[in-house]
Every structure is written in structure tokens, then in C-alpha cells.
DOKOL-227023 format. One line per 2 residues: number of its first residue (from 1); their letters; for each residue x, y, z of C-alpha. Coordinates in nm, 3 decimals. Example, Ala and Ser with C-alpha at 12.3 -4.5 7.8 and 13.67 -1.06 7.14 Angstrom:
1) as) 1.230,-0.450,0.780 | 1.367,-0.106,0.714
% end
This chain:
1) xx) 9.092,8.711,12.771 | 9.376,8.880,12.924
3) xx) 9.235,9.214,13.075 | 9.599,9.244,13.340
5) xx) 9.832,9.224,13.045 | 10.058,9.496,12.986
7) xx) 9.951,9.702,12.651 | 10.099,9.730,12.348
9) xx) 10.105,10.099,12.113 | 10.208,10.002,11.777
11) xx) 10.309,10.315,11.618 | 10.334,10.315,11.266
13) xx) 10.333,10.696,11.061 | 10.217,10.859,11.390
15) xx) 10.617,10.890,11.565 | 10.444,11.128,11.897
17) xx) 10.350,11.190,12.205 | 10.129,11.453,12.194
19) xx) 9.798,11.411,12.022 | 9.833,11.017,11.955
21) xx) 9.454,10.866,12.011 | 9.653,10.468,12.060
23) xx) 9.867,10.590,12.321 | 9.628,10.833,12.491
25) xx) 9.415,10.485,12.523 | 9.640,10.311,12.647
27) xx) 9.703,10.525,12.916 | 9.364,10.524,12.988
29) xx) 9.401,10.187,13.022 | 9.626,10.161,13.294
31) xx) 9.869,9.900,13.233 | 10.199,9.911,13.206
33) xx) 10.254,9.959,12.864 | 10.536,9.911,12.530
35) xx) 10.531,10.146,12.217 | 10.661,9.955,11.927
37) xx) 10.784,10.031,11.592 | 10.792,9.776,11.324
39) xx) 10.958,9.821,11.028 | 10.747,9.637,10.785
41) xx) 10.905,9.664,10.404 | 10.843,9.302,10.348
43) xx) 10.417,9.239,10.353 | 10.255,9.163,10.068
45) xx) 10.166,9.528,9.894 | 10.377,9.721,10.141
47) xx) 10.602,9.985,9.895 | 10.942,9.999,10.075
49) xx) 11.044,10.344,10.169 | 11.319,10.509,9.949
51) xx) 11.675,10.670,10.008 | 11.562,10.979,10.164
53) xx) 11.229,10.839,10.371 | 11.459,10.582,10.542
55) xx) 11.702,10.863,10.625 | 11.448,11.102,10.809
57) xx) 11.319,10.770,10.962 | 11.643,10.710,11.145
59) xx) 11.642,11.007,11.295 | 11.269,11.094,11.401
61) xx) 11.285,10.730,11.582 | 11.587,10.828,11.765
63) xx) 11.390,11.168,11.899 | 11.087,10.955,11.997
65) xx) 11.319,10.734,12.182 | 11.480,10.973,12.361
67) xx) 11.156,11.133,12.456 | 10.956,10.798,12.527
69) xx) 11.301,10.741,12.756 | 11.217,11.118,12.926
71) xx) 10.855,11.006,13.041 | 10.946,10.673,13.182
73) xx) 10.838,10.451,12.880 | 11.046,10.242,12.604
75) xx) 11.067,10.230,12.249 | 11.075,9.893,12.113
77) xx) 11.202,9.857,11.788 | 11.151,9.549,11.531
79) xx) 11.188,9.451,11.212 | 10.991,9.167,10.984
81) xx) 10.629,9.108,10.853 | 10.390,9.316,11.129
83) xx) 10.130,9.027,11.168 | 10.442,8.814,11.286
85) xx) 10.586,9.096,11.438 | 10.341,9.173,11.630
87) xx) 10.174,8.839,11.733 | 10.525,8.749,11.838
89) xx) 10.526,9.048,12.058 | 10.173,9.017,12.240
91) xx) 10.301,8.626,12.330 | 10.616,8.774,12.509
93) xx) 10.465,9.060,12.712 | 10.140,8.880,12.785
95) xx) 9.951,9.173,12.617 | 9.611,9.224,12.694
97) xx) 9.598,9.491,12.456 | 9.719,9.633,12.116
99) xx) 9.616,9.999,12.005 | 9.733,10.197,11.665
101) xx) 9.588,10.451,11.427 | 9.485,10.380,11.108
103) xx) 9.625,10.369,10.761 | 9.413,10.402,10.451
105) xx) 9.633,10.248,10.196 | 9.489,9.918,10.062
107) xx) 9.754,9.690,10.138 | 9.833,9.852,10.512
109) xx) 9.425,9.782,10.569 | 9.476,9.432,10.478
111) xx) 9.744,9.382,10.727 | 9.584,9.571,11.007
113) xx) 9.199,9.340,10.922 | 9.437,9.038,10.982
115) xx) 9.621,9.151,11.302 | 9.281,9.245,11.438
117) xx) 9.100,8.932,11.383 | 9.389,8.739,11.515
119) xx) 9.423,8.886,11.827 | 9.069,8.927,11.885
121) xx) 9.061,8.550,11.851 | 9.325,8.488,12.084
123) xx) 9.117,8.711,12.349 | 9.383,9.049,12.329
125) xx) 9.166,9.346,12.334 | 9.264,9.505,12.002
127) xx) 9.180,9.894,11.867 | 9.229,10.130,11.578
129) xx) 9.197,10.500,11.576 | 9.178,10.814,11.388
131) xx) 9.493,10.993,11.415 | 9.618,11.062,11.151
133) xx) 9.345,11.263,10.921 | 9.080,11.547,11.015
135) xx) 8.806,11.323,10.865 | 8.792,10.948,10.813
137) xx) 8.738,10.892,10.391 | 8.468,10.676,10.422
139) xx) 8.232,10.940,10.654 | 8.239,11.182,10.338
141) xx) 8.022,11.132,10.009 | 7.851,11.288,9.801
143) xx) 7.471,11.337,9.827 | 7.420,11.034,9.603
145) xx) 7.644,10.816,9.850 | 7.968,10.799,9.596
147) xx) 8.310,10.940,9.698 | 8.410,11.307,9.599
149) xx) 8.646,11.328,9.289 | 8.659,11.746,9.289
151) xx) 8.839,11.920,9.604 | 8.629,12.223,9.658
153) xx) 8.255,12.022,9.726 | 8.487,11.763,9.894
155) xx) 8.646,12.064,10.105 | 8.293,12.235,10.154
157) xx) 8.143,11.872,10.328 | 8.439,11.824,10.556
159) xx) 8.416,12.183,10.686 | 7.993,12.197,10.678
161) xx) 7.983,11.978,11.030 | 8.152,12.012,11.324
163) xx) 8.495,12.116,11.346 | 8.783,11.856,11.393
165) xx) 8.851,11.734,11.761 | 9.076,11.909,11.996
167) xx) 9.391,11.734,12.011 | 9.469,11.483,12.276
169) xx) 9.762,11.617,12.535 | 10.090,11.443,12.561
171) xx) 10.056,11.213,12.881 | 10.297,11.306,13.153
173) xx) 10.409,10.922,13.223 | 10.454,10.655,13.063
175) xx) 10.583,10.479,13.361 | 10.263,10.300,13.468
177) xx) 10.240,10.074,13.734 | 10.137,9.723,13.748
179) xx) 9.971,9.517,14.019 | 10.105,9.607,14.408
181) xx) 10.410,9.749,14.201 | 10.394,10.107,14.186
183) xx) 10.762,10.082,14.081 | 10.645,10.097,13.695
185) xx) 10.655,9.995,13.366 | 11.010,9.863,13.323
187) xx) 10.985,9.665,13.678 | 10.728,9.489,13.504
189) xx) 10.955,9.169,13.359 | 10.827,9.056,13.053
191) xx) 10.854,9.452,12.945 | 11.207,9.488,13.102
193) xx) 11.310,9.225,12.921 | 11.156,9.268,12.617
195) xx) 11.427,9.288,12.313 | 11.433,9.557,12.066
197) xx) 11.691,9.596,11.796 | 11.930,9.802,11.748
199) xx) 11.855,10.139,11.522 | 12.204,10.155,11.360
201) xx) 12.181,9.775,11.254 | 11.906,9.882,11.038
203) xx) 12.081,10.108,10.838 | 11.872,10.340,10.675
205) xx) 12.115,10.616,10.686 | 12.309,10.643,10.413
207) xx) 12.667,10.530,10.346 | 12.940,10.405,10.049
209) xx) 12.856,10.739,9.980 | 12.680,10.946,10.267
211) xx) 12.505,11.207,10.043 | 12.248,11.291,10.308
213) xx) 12.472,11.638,10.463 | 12.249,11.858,10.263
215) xx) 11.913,11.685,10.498 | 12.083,11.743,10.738
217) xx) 12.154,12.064,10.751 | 11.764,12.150,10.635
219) xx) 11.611,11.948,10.870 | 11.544,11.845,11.266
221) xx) 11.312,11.541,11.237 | 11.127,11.467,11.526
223) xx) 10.798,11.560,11.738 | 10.952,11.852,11.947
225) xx) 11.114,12.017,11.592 | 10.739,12.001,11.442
227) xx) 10.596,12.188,11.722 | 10.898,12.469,11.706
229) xx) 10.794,12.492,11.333 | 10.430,12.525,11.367
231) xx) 10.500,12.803,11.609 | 10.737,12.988,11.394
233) xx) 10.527,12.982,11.096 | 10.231,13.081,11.292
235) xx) 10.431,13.380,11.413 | 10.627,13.506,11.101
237) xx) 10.488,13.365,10.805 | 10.120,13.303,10.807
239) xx) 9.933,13.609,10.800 | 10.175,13.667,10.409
241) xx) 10.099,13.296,10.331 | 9.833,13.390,10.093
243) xx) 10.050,13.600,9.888 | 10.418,13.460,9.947
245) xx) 10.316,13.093,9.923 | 10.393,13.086,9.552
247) xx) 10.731,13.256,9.568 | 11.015,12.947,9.619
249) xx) 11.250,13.231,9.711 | 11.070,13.376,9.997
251) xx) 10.994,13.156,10.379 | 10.694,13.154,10.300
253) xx) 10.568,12.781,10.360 | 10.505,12.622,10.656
255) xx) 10.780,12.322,10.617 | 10.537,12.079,10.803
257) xx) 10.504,11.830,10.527 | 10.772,11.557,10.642
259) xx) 10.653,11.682,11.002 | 10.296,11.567,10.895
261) xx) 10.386,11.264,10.635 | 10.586,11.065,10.984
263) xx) 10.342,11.220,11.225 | 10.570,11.405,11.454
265) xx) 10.273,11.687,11.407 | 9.888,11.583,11.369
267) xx) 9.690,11.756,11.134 | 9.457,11.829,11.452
269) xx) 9.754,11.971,11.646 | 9.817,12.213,11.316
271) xx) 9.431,12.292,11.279 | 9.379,12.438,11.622
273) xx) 9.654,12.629,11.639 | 9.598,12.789,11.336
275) xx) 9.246,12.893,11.417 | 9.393,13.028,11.728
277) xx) 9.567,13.257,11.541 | 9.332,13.322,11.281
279) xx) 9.092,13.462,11.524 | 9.352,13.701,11.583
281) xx) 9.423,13.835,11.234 | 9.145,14.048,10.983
283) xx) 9.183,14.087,10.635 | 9.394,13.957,10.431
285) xx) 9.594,13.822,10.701 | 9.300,13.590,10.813
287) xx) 9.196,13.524,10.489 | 9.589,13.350,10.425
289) xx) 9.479,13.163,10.759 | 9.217,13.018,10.569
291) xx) 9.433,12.938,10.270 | 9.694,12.736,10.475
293) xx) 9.400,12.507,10.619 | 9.290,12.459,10.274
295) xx) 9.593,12.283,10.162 | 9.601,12.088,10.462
297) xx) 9.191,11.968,10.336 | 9.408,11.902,10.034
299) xx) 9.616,11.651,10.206 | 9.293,11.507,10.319
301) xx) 9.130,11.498,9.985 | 9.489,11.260,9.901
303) xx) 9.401,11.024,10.134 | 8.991,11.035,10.038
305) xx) 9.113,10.910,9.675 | 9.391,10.710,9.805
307) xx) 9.127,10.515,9.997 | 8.865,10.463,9.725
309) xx) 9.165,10.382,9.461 | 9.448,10.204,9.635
311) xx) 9.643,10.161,9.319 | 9.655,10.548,9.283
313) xx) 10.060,10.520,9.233 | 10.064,10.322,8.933
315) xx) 9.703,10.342,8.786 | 9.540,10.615,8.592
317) xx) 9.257,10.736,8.798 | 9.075,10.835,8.490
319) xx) 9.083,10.489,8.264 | 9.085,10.664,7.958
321) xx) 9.449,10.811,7.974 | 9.568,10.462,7.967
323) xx) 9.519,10.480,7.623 | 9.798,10.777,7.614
325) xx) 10.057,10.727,7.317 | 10.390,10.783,7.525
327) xx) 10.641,10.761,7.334 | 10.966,10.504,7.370
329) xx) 11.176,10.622,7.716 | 11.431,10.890,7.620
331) xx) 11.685,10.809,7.905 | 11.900,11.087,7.832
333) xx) 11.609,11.291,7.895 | 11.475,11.183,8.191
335) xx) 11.868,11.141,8.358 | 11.875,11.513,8.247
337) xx) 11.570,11.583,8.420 | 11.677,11.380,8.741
339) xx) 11.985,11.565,8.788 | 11.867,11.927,8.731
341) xx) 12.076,11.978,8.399 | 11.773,12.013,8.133
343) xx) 11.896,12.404,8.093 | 11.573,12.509,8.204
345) xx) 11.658,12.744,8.500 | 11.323,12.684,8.763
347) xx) 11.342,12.264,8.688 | 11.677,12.235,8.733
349) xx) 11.661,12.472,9.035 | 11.367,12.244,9.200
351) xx) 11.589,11.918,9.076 | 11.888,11.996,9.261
353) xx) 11.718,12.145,9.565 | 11.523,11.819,9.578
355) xx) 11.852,11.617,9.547 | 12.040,11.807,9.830
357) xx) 11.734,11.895,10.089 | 11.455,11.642,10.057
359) xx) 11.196,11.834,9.977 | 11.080,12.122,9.665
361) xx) 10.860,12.373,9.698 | 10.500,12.334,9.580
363) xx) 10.513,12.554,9.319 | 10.835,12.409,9.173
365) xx) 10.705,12.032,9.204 | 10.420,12.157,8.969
367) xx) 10.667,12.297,8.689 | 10.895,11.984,8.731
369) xx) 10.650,11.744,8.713 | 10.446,11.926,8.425
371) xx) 10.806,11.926,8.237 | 10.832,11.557,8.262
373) xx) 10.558,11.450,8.183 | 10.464,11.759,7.910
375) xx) 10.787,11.857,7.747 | 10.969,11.542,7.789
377) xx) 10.682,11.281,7.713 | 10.766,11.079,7.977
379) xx) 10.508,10.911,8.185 | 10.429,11.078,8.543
381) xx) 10.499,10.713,8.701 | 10.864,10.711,8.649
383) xx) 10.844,11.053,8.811 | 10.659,10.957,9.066
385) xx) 10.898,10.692,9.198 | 11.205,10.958,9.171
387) xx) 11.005,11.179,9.449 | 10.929,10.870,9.609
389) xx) 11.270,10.792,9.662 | 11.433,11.169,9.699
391) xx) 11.138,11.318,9.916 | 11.175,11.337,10.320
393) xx) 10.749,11.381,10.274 | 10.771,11.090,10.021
395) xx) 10.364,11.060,10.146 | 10.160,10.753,9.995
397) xx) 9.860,10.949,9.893 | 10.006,11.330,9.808
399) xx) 10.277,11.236,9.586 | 10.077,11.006,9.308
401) xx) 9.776,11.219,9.410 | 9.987,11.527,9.331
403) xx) 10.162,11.351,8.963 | 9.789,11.212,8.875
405) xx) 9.697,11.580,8.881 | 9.935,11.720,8.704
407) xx) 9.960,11.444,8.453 | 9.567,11.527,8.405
409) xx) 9.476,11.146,8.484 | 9.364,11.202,8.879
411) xx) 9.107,11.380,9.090 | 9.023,11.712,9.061
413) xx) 9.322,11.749,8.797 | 9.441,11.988,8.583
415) xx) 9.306,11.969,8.222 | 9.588,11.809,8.055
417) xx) 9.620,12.086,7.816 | 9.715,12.284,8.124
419) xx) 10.120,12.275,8.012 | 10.365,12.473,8.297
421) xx) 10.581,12.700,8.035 | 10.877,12.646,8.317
423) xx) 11.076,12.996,8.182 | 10.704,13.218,8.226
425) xx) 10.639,13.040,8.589 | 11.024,13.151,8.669
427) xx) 10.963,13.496,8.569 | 10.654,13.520,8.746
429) xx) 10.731,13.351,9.109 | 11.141,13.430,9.070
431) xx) 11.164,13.750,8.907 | 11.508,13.793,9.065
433) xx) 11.602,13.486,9.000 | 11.680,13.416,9.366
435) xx) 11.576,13.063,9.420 | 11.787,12.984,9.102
437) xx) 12.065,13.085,9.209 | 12.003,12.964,9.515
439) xx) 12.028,12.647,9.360 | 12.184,12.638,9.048
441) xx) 12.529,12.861,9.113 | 12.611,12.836,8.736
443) xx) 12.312,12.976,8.558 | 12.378,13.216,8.351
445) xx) 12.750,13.161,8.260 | 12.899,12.895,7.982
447) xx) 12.904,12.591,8.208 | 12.507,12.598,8.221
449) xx) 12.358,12.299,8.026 | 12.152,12.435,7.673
451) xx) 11.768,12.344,7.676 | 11.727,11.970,7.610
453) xx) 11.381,12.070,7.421 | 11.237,12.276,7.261
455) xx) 10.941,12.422,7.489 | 10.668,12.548,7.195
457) xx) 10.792,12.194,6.964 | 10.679,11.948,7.298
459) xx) 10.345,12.159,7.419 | 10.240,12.110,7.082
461) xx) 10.359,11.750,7.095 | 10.195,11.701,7.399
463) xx) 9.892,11.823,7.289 | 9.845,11.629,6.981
465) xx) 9.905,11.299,7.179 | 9.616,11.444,7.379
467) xx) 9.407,11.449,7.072 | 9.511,11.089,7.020
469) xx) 9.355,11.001,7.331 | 9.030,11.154,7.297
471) xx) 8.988,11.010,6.960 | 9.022,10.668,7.112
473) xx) 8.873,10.750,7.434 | 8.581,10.966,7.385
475) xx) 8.485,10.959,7.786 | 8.843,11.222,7.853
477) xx) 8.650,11.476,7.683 | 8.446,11.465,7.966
479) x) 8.736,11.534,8.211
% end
């Protein structure tokens, strides 16, 4: 055992300060102490980041450094396999210990078992955390002891016991002090000299082009930016959530999601505050409170199937769609699709804004998606993987959790006759046509694309290959 060694914070989607149950433990510890940072695309299982991911990445792990820097602490920074990465690590600080929060995907389970057991055999105190969801998947089941596959009894379990934990404050050092040296952490040598590499040299900005200006001028990645948005939805925008939510015109939304997917915000940081000011609204106002934490149980209920079904991004959760007749790729079609030119004014709208911001609203991922995979015939995995690549929130369990549903194939999903007509959802949530031209400057005039489809020709299409699949499936009737 080595209970004097320095500690070790490996920080993987959890890039704070504030509310961060591995660092908040190893301050408790007392030793001086290293956060670290591995960028791990290369494990077996691990699904590299795409374009946009890697570009919010770059710039949230700059803010963390600089704050990590304002406290007296350093961010370390490496790149490789984490079970080399990090066994490397312990060996050059002498760490007695190595804290983290945990990931639910199968193959980031697999690699965090391995690190455990190996640094528990080589006597380095080693411990895992909840930090990252309200409830741990595996303490909610159903009465008969199976997991939940429909959000509102899921929903009603999480929120029947005690409410989530208060969050954890930010600690006001990181410059702990090691044995008669109450100089701190960086006097310590093996931390002073510890190497990290260079953030540039990894290059996940963009360049040969640089097509990320549109990010950033949408966004401010990192833990101090989540907190100023939390606040400013609380104040402005929450007690009309309930009612504006829908509208992709209107500021509405909370914008947490890439906030929440790299864990510059906790979903305990976001729950508290909100029921602080819920208890301060009535009526409707309160009741859109309410709303808002319900999508957030949503994200949770992502992660519950994620964790029971690890292959959720390229498996049908229900079996019997894989016997789906899609028909051969129409690449035209799905280019069409990618780059916001199907002449359908509320996909093209969320296509483009996606391309140039990172992010769609939630309403206009459900048309877009639904049009892919429901006018276009073209299977919700190749959709999947664009968001995966053009999202800032690119998030391992919402995004197939969120195509599976709208495909019909998931949890809790949509029937698949459930088809988004994308010209009635624009007249409903843009009457004014605001978001489109928002985002599409030449609708309406002769340089707009025509419709690639036929919307009435491909629902019925759609729902005769439905048909197909019942026929040879008999348990999706039961969906």
C-alpha cells in the first residue's frame, strides 16, 4: 500500500469543479493531488468522438485548465489507451490513490473493472462515484426485479424515494500540502514534474477548412458558462418552458445539453436549483418547473437503457424491427437530407442549424429524424452517426436513445406509425416561419430546392413496410 502518495482525479465526461464526487474525495483525502484527462479513442469498444464533440472538447479543457490553474491545482493532459495511461501515471507520481465517476456504457465499464482491479492489486487505493446521473441504473427496477422499458413508471420510481443529493461545493484549493511542506501541490516533485501534453498538438479543432465559426459564435464551453446559463434560464425562461419549449423560434430551452453531455453542469447542480425556483412560482409557472425536470429524468431514462443494452447505437432494442425491409441506400437522398436541401422548409431549417451551431432544437430533431427514417426509408443508424458527428451534445445514451424512439425500435418509443408530417409540425410550432428563415434565408424564392418526396407517397410507404414487419414478426404488434 501506498497511503502518502499523492492522488490522482481522472476526469473523464465530468470537466468541473463544482459538484465532482472524485475530486471532492480527494480533497478529503489530503494529499497533494493531479486531475488528469485522458483522451482515450483507441480501447477496445470506445466510439471516437466526431467533428463537432472534439471541437467543444478543446475548448471546455482549456476553461478547466485555466480554472484548475486559479485554485492552485494542474491539469494533466494525456493521450493513449486509459489502462496504460493511467497505470503509467500512478508509477510516476507514486499515487496512493485514483478517484473518477462512473460511466455506464459497456465498453467504458470494461475499462474502468480493469483499471480497478489493477491498481487494487498493486496496493493504490482506487474509487468510483456517482456523478454524473440523479440515480444509478442498476438501483431502479421494476417490482418484478427487471429494468424499466416505459419513461413515466421509470420517472414515477426515481422520484417516489428520496430526492437526489445536494451537490458537492467547488473546493477552494487545490494546492494541498504534502508532508512538513505546506508549500503545496506543485512543490511536491513527482507532480511538478509530471508531463502533460500539449492541447493544440491534439488537434481536435478544426482546420484545412475551419468550419467551426458558427460554434463559436453559439457557444462558451466550459464549467463557469454552464452555471451563467442555468441562471439565465432559471430567470427568463422557465416559468414559459411548459408552453414555449416546442416553439424552435422562441428562447425557450434551457441550452444545457452540451453543458450536461461534458459535465461542466451536474444534473444535481441543475436539479436543486430548479426546485429553488420552483418553490417560488404557482401555476402554470411551477407546473413548467416540473416539466423541465422531467426531461432531465429523460436523460436519465437514456442512460437506464443504455446500461441494460450497451449496443443501443447500432442494435434494435426491440428484435423484431430487424426484420424491417429498408430499402437499397438512396444517397442522393440522404446527402439531401444532410445538407438541409430536401425542400422541406422545418428539416432543412434544423439541417443547416445543426451544421452551423452544433446543436437542433428538440422539436426539430424529432421531424428530421422522423423524415429520414419515414419519408426517406433510410435506416435511423446512418442518422444517428450524422448527429454523432455534427452534435456539440453528441451524448452516448440520448442520441441512439432518442433515433431508437423515433425509429419505433427503442424504449418507450413512438409507435412507428407515428410519421412527423414535417410541413403540419412547421405550421404548428413556426407559424411565422421565423426559425426558417432564421435558417434557411432562401425559402420561399426560386433558389429553394423542390421536395425530394412526396410526403403522402412515403407515409404510406412507410407504413406498408411496417406491415411487412409484423407479418414476419408477430411480437411488434405488441409494441
Amino acid at each position: 500500500m501506498r497511503p502518502e502518495g499523492p492522488s490522482v482525479v481522472w476526469l473523464r465526461d465530468d470537466l468541473r469543479l463544482g459538484d465532482n464526487p472524485a475530486l471532492t474525495a480527494a480533497v478529503e483525502r489530503g494529499r497533494p493531488l493531479a486531475l488528469v484527462y485522458v483522451l482515450d479513442e483507441v480501447s477496445p469498444g470506445i466510439r471516437p468522438l466526431g467533428g463537432a464533440a472534439h471541437w467543444w472538447l478543446h475548448q471546455s479543457l482549456a476553461s478547466l485548465a485555466a480554472d484548475t490553474a486559479a485554485l492552485g491545482g494542474r491539469l494533466l493532459l494525456r493521450r493513449g489507451a486509459a489502462a496504460t495511461v493511467i497505470g503509467e501515471l500512478v508509477e510516476e507520481l507514486g499515487a496512493g490513490a485514483v478517484f473518477w465517476n462512473r460511466r455506464y456504457g459497456a465498453a467504458e465499464r470494461d475499462v474502468d473493472t480493469r483499471i480497478k482491479a489493477s491498481l487494487t492489486d498493486a496496493g493504490v487505493v482506487a474509487h468510483s462515484f456517482a456523478g454524473s446521473l440523479l440515480f444509478e441504473p442498476w438501483t431502479i427496477r421494476t417490482g418484478g426485479g427487471t429494468p424499466y422499458t416505459v419513461f413515466t413508471p421509470f420517472w414515477r420510481a426515481c422520484t417516489a424515494g428520496p430526492p437526489p443529493r445536494a451537490p458537492y461545493p467547488a473546493p477552494a484549493s487545490l494546492d494541498l500540502p504534502g508532508d512538513g511542506d505546506p508549500s503545496g501541490d506543485l512543490a511536491h516533485p513527482a507532480l511538478a514534474g509530471a508531463h502533460s501534453e500539449d492541447l493544440a498538438s491534439w488537434e481536435l479543432e478544426p482546420h484545412g477548412p475551419d468550419w467551426a465559426d458558427g460554434l463559436r459564435e453559439a457557444w462558451t464551453p466550459g464549467e463557469d458558462a454552464a452555471q451563467q446559463s442555468l441562471a439565465a434560464f432559471l430567470d427568463d425562461a422557465l416559468p414559459q418552458y411548459g408552453t414555449e419549449r416546442d416553439l424552435p423560434a422562441q428562447q425557450a430551452t434551457s441550452r444545457l445539453s452540451p453543458h450536461l453531455r461534458w459535465g461542466e453542469i451536474s444534473p444535481h447542480q441543475i436539479w436543486h436549483a430548479t426546485d429553488v425556483a420552483r418553490r417560488g412560482l404557482t401555476g402554470a409557472a411551477a407546473t413548467s418547473a416540473t416539466r423541465f425536470l422531467t426531461e432531465v429524468g429523460w436523460r436519465e431514462f437514456a442512460y437506464h437503457v443504455l446500461f441494460h443494452a450497451p449496443d443501443l447505437a447500432t442494435a434494435n432494442l426491440r428484435p423484431g424491427f430487424d426484420a424491417f425491409p429498408w430499402p437499397p441506400l438512396d444517397d442522393a437522398a440522404l446527402t439531401a437530407w444532410r445538407r438541409g436541401r430536401t425542400g422541406f422548409r422545418l428539416v432543412d431549417a434544423g439541417m443547416r442549424e445543426l451544421w452551423r451551431t452544433g446543436s437542433m432544437h428538440n422539436r426539430v430533431r424529432m421531424v428530421t429524424a422522423s423524415f429520414l427514417i419515414k419519408n426517406l426509408l433510410i435506416d435511423w443508424r446512418l442518422g444517428e452517426q450524422w448527429f454523432w458527428d455534427t452534435l456539440v451534445d453528441a451524448d452516448p445514451a440520448s442520441n441512439p436513445f432518442g433515433w431508437q424512439w423515433v425509429a419505433g425500435s427503442g424504449a418507450d418509443a413512438a409507435p412507428y406509425f407515428r410519421v412527423f408530417n414535417p410541413e403540419l409540425q412547421a405550421a404548428k410550432f413556426d407559424p411565422n416561419n421565423e426559425y426558417v428563415r432564421q435558417n434557411v434565408p432562401e425559402w420561399g424564392t426560386a433558389a429553394y430546392p423542390q421536395p425530394i418526396v412526396d410526403l403522402g407517397e412515403t407515409r404510406r410507404a412507410a407504413l406498408a413496410a411496417y406491415e411487412q414487419v409484423k407479418a414476419a414478426r408477430p411480437e411488434v404488434r405488441e409494441l
